[in-house]
N, C-alpha and C positions, 0 to 999 in steps of 0.2 A: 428279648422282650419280657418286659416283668409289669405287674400288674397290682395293685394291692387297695385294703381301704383302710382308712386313717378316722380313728373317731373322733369325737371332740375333746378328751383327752392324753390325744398323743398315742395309743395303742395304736398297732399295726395288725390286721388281721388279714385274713382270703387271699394270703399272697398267691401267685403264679408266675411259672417262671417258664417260657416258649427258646428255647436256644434256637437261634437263627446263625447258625457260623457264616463267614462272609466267603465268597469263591473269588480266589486268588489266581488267577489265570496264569500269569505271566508275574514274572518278578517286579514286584511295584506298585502294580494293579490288584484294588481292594474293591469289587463290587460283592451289592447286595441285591436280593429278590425283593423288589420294593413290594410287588401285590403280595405276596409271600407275608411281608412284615405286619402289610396292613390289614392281613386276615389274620393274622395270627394277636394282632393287640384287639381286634373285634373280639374272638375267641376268650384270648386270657380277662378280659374286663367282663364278658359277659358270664366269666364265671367266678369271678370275685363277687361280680352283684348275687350271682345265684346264691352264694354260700353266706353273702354277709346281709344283704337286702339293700332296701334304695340308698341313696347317698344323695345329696345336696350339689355337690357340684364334681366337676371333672376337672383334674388339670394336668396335663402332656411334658413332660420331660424329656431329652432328647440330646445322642451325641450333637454336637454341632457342626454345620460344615458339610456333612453327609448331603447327598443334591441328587433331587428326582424330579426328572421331567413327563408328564403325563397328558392325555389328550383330555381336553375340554368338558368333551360332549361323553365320551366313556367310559373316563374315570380311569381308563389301561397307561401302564407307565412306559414310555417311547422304547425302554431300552430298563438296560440296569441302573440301579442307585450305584453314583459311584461316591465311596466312602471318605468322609474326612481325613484315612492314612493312603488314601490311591493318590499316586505320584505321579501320573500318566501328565500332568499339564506341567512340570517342572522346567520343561525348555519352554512352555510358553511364558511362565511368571518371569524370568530371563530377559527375552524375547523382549518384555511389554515395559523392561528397569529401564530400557533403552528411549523410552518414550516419557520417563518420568512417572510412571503408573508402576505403584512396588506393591505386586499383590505378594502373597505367601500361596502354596502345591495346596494347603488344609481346605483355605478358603473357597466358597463357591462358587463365585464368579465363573476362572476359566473352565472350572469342571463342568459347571451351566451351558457355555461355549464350545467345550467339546460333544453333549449330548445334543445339542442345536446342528451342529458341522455333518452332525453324524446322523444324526437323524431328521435334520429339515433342514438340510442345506439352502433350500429359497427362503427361508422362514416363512412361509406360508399357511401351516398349519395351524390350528387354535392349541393352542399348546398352552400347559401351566407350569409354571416351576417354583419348586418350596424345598426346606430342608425338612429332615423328618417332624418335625414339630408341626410344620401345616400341611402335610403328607399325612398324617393320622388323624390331625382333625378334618380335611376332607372326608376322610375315611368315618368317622364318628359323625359327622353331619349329614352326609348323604349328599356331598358338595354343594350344601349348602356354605359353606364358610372357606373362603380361601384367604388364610391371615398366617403372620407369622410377630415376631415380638421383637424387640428392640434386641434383649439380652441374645438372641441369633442374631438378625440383622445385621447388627455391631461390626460382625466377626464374618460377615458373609462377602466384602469386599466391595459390594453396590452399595451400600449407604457411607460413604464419607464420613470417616471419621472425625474427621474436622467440625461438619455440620453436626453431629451430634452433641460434642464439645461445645460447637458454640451456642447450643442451644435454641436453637431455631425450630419457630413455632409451624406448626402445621409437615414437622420434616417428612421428606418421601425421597423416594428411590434417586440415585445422582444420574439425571437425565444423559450427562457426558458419558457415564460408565455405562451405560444400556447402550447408547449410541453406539460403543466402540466395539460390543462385542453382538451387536445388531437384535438387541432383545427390543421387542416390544414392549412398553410398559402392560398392557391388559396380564401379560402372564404373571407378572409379580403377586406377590400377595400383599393383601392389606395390614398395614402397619395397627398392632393393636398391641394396650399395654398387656403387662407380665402378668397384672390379677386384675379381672375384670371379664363379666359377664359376656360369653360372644356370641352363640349359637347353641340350639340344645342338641345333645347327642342322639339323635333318631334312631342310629343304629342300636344302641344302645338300652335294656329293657327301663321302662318308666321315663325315658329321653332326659336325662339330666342334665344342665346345663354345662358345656366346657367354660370353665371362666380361668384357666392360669395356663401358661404357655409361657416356657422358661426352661432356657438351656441347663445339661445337667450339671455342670462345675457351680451355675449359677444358683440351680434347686440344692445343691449340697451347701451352699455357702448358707442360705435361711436355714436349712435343713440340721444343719448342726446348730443353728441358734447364734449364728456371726451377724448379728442384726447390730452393733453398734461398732462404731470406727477405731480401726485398731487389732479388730477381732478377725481370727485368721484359721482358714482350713484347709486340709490336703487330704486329696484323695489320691491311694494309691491304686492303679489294679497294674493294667496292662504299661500304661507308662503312667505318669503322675502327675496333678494337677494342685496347685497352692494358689488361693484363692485371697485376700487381705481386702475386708470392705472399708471404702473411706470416706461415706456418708455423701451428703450431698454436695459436697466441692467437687469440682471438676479437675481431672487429672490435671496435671500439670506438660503434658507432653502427648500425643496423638495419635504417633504410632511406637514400635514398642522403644524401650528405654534404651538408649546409646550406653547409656552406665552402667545400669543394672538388668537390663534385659529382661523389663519385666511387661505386660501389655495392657492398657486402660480398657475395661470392659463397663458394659452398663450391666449390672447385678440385676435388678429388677427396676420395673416401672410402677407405682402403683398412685391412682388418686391425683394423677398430674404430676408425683413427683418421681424423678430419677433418683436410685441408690447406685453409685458407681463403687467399681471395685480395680484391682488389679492383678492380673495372672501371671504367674511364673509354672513353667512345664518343666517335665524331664520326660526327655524320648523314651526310655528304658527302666519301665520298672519290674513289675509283674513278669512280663517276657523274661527277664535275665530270671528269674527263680525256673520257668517251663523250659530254659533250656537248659539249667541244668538237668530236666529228664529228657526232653524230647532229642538231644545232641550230643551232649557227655555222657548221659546215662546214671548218675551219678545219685538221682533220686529215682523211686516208682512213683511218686506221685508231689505234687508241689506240695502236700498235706506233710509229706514226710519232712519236708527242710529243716522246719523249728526242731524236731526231734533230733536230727541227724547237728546242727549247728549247736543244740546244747549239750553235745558230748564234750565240749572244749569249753572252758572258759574265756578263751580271746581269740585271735585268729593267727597267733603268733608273730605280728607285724606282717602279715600278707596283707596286701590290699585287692581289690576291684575294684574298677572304675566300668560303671555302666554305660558303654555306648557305643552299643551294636552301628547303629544307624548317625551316630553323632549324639554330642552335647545340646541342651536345651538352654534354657536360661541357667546363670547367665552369661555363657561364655558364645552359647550360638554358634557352636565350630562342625558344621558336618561332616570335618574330615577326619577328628575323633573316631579313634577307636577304642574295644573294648582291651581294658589292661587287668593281667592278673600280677603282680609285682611283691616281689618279697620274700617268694617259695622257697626253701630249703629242705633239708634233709627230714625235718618234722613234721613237715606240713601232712598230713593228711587230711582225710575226705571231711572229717568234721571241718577243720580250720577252711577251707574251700568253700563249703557250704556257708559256715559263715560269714566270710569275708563277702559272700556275696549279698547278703542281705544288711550286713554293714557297711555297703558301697550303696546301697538306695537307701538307706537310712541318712549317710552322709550327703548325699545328693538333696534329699528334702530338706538338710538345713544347709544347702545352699540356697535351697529355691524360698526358704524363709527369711536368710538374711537379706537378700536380694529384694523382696516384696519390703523390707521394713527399712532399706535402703532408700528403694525411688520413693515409696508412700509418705516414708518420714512418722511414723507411727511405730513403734516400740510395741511387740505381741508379746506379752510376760506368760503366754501359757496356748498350744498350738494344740488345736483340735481337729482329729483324724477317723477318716473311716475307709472302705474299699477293701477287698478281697483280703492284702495283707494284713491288713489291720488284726485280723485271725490271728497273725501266728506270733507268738507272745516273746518273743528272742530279738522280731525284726521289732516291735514295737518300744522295747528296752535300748534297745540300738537306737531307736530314734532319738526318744530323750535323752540319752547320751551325747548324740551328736547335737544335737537343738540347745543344749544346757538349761533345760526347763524342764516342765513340767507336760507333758502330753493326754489331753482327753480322748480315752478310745467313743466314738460314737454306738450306744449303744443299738444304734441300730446300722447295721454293716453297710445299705446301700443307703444314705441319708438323703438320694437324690429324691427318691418316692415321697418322701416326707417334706422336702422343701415344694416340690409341686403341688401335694394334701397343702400344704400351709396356704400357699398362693392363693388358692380355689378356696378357701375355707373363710380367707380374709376380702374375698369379693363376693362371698354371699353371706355374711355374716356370723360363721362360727365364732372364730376370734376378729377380733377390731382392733388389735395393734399388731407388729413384728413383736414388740417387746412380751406379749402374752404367747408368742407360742415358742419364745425362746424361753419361757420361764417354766415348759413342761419337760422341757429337757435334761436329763440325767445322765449325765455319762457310763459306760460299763465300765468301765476305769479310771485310776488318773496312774500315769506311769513315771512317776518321779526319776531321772538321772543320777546315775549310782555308779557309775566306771569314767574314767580317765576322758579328758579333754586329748580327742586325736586330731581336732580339725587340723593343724600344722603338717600335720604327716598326712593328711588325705591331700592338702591341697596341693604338696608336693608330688604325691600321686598323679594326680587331675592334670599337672605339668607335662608327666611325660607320656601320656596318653593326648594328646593335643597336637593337631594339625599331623598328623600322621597321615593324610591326602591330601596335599596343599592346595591343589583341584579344589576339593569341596571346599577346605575351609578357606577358602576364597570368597565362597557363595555369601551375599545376601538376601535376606526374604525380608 
C-alpha cells in the first residue's frame, strides 16, 4: 500500500509505503486482509496529508482483478480478498468454456462466486462486491460511494467486452453474467468514469474529494505520459506488464488477440470520452531475479543481481527463458517451462545472473512486438518503469533486445502519478493529458549498444514450450 502527493508540477512528495504481503495458504491460493488494506491506506493517506497539507482531489490506483466481498450495513469483508494471482476458480473458468462463457482464473467474476458459495450460499445476505479500487473508496467515504471505473470493469469479466466496444450508452453490468453466477445486481458498484468528481473523502483530514479511479497498468500508462496513440509502456516488478494506447478507435477484436496475444483494455474514461489501449503480460519477471535468492541462493539480495551480472560482459550464449508458471503473451502456453540453455564449462554465476535478466528483458520485447503487431502502430522509443527498472544492466538489456531506445521513468512506481494526473484533470489542476505528459522527464534514455540476439532467444523460447502438453492445451 503506497500513498503519496503530487503537486502541480509533477513533483512527488509524503510518500508512504504500508507492506501488506499476501498469505498463501495452499499452493495457488493468493489471499489478502482486505480490512488490513483498508486501514492501512486510511493510515498511509492520512499521513501524506499530515506532512504535505490539503490536496484538491484524491485518486485510487489499484492491482486489478483482486475481489472483496463485504457486508452492507458494516462495512466487514465476508471473508479474505482473494488476489488477482489466486488460482483457486481455474476448474471453474473450464468448467463455464463448456457453456460458451471464456472467463480467465485473474478475472473476478468466478473469484466473486466462490466468496458468495462460501459465504452466502442462499444469497440472502446484503452483501457488496468491488475490486480494490471501490474497496478503498468505500473505505475513504465512509460508504458513502460504492463505484468502480470502466479501466477495472473492463477486465473484471461482468461487463461484456463486446458492449463496451460497441459502445453502448448508458452501459451496466451484463445482466446474463450476474444471472449465472446468482449475483444480485444491488451489490455491484456503480459505473463511474476514470477522472471525475465522486464522493468526498470523510475519512480523510479536510474530506477531499475522490475524483480518479483507474487501474494500475492503466495509471502507469498516463503516468509515464503515453497520452497519444502509438505511445507504449512496461512496467516491470513481479511479472510484467506492456501497456500501447491507441486513442480513441476501438480495438479491433474483443477478447484477447488469436495472433498476437495481446488484450483490448479501456485506458481511461474522461469527459465522455473512452482512451482505449492494449495489454500484453509476462507471468515471470521480478519473481525469476527473487528466486534467484530465495531458491538457488545465488544472490543475498535482488539489489545485488546488476552487480553480480556486470562482472561478465554477455552471458556467453546461455539463455533463460522465464516461465515458472508458463508463457504470457504471446504465445499463452502454460505448459512452459522455465529453461536455462546453453551452460558450459565457463559459465559461472555472473553469466547465470545475467542470462537471467536478459531473458525478461528479451520477454519485454516480445510483449512490444506483439502490442505493435495487433495495434498496427509502430513505438520508435519504449518507456519503463517498476522495481527493475533500478537495476542498470537489466535496463541496457532491454534496449538491446527492443532495438530502441528505452525511457527509464523517472519516477519508479509511475502508477501514483497517473492516478495524481487523473484526480488533477477533474478538478482542474491540468486541463488536458497532453499538459501533464509534457511535465514529464525521464531519468534516462538507454540507447541499444550490443548485438541483435532476438534469433537465438526465440530459438530458446522453442524449446522451453509445451513441456506439459496438459497445460499448454488450456485456454483462458
Amino acid at each position: 500500500m503506497r500513498t503519496s502527493v503530487v503537486h502541480a508540477d509533477g513533483t512527488v512528495v509524503a510518500r508512504r509505503h504500508f507492506p501488506l504481503p499476501p498469505d498463501q495458504p495452499a499452493p495457488g491460493l493468493v489471499e489478502l486482509d482486505a480490512a488490513a488494506l483498508a486501514q492501512a491506506a486510511l493510515t498511509a493517506a492520512g499521513e501524506s496529508l499530515d506532512e504535505a497539507g490539503p490536496v484538491d482531489g484524491v485518486g485510487v490506483t489499484n492491482q486489478r482483478g483482486t475481489t472483496v466481498v463485504w457486508d452492507a450495513a458494516t462495512g466487514e469483508p465476508v471473508g479474505p480478498a482473494l488476489s488477482w494471482r489466486d488460482l483457486r476458480t481455474v476448474g471453474t473458468c473450464l468448467e463455464l468454456q463448456a457453456e460458451g462463457l471464456r472467463l480467465a482464473p485473474n478475472e473476478s467474476a468466478t473469484k466473486l462466486a466462490w466468496l458468495l458459495d462460501t459465504y452466502d450460499s442462499s444469497r440472502l445476505r446484503d452483501l457488496r462486491f468491488g475490486t480494490l479500487d471501490s474497496w478503498v473508496t468505500w473505505a475513504l467515504t465512509g460508504g458513502a460511494a460504492h463505484v468502480t471505473d470502466r479501466s477495472n470493469a473492463g477486465i473484471s469479466g461482468l461487463l461484456p467486452t463486446e458492449d463496451i466496444l460497441a459502445g453502448k450508452a448508458g452501459l451496466e453490468w451484463g445482466p446474463a453474467r450476474l444471472d449465472r453466477f446468482s449475483v444480485r445486481p444491488e451489490m455491484m458498484p456503480k459505473l463511474v468514469p476514470s477522472s471525475g468528481v465522486i464522493a468526498p473523502a470523510s475519512a480523510l483530514p479536510g474530506a477531499p474529494p475522490v475524483c480518479a479511479l483507474v487501474g494500475d497498468q492503466q495509471a502507469s500508462l498516463i503516468g509515464q505520459g503515453c497520452v497519444q496513440s502509438g505511445q507504449a509502456k512496461a512496467t516491470f516488478g513481479t511479472g510484467a506488464f506492456l501497456d500501447i494506447n491507441i486513442g480513441a478507435a476501438l480495438p479491433a477484436f474483443t477478447e484477447k488477440s488469436g495472433e498476437h496475444g495481446c488484450l483490448p483494455i479501456v485506458a481511461w474514461e474522461r469527459g465522455g470520452a473512452v482512451t482505449w489501449g492494449l495489454e500484453a503480460l509476462m507471468i515471470s519477471a521480478g519473481s525469476a531475479v527473487s528466486w534467484l535468492v530465495n531458491d538457488l541462493h545465488l544472490l543475498s539480495d535482488v539489489a545485488e543481481s546488476g552487480e553480480v551480472a556486470g562482472q561478465c560482459a554477455d552471458t556467453g550464449d546461455v539463455f533463460f527463458v522465464p516461465a515458472m508458471i508458463g508463457l504470457g503473451t504471446p504465445k499463452w502456453d502454460f505448459g512452459a517451462r522455465t529453461l536455462f540453455i546453453g551452460i558450459n564449462e565457463a559459465t559461472g554465476r555472473p553469466q547465470l545472473v545475467r542470462a537471467v535478466l536478459q531473458g525478461v528483458a528479451q520477454r519485454g520485447a516480445d510483449l512490444l512486438e506483439a502490442a505493435e503487431e495487433d495495434s498496427g502502430y509502430p513505438s520508435p522509443v519504449l518507456r519503463a518503469d517498476g522495481g527493475m527498472t533500478a537495476n542498470r544492466v537489466f535496463v541496457q538489456e532491454l534496449a538491446d533486445a527492443c532495438r530502441r531506445p528505452v525511457e527509464i521513468s523517472a519516477e519508479l512506481e509511475a502508477t501514483s502519478l497517473g492516478a495524481a494526473f487523473l484526480a488533477g484533470l477533474a478538478v482542474g489542476t491540468w486541463s488536458t493529458e497532453q499538459e501533464v505528459a509534457a511535465l514529464l522527464k525521464p531519468r534516462e534514455v538507454v540507447e541499444p549498444l550490443g548485438p541483435d540476439r532476438r534469433a537465438r532467444w526465440k530459438e530458446a523460447v522453442s524449446r522451453a514450450e509445451r513441456w506439459i502438453p496438459e497445460l499448454s492445451a488450456l485456454r483462458f
